[in-house]
N, C-alpha and C positions, 0 to 999 in steps of 0.2 A: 569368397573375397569380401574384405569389409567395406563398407559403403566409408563414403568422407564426405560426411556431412557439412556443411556452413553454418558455422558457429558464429555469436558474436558474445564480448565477454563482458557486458554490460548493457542493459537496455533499461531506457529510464522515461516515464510519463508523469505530468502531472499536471492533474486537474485542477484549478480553483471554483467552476462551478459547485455551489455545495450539494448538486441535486445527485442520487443514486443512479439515476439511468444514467448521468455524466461521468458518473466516475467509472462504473461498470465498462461503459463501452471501453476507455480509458485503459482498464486491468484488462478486457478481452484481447486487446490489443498485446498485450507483454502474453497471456498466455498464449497467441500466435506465433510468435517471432521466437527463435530457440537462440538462447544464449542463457548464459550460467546463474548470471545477477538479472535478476529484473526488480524495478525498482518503482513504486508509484507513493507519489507523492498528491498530498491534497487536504484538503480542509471542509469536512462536512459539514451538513447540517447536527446542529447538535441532536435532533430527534433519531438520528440512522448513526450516531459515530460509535458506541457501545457494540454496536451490532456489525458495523462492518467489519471488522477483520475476519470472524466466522462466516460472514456471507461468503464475500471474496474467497475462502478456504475453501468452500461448498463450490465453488466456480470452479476452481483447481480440481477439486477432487471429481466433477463432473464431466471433464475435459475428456475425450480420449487418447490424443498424443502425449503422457509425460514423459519426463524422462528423469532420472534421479540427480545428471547431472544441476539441475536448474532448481533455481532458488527464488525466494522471490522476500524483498525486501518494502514491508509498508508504513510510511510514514506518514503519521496522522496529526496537524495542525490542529486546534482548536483555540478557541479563546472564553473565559470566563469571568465576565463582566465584574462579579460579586467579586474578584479579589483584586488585592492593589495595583496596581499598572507595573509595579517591578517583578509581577510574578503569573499576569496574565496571560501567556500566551503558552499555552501545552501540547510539547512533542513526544508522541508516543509511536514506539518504534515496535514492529512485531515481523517473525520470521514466517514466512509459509513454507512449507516444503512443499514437494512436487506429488504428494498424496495431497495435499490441501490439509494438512494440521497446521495449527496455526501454536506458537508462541511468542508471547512476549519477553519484547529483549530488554526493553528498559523504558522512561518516560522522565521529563524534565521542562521544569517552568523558568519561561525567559520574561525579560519585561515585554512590554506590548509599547506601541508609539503613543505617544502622550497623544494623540487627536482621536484616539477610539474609546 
């Protein structure tokens, strides 16, 4: 008999602390909770942001419960002082799958608010 499990088809977190145990608890939490999309949003420290997406993967891939249906979607905020205010603020977007590989899906620079 097949089990029916409780699905939900979006799950979405987001940290603004920019510290890694914040964010981590954060992703622990979507790799908990089974639904198709999981979604974490945030803005790190610039010294951890190169490195999170493969962290986080390594989380994934660490996990015991996956499942293929589930995906996981990371959006990454930063800001970059050195460049003009119309193009300071970068989002960079990357897919995990449910082994923890990680791709990048794309990346794009918005203005920032004139007061940073």
């Amino acid at each position: 008999e097949e089990k029916d499990y409780k699905w939900m088809e979006l799950a979405v977190e987001e940290e603004w602390i920019p510290k890694l145990d914040n964010i981590e608890e954060d992703f622990e939490k979507l790799i908990d909770v089974k639904a198709c999309l999981k979604v974490l949003i945030c803005f790190p420290e610039e010294s951890i942001r190169s490195d999170l997406p493969s962290y986080l993967g390594g989380n994934v891939s660490a996990h015991r419960m996956k499942l293929p249906e589930e995906a996981y979607l990371l959006i990454i905020f930063s800001r970059d002082k050195k460049r003009k205010q119309t193009e300071r603020l970068l989002l960079e977007g990357f897919e995990i799958d449910y082994r923890g590989n990680v791709r990048p899906i794309s990346s794009k620079y918005f203005p920032d608010s004139p007061k940073t």
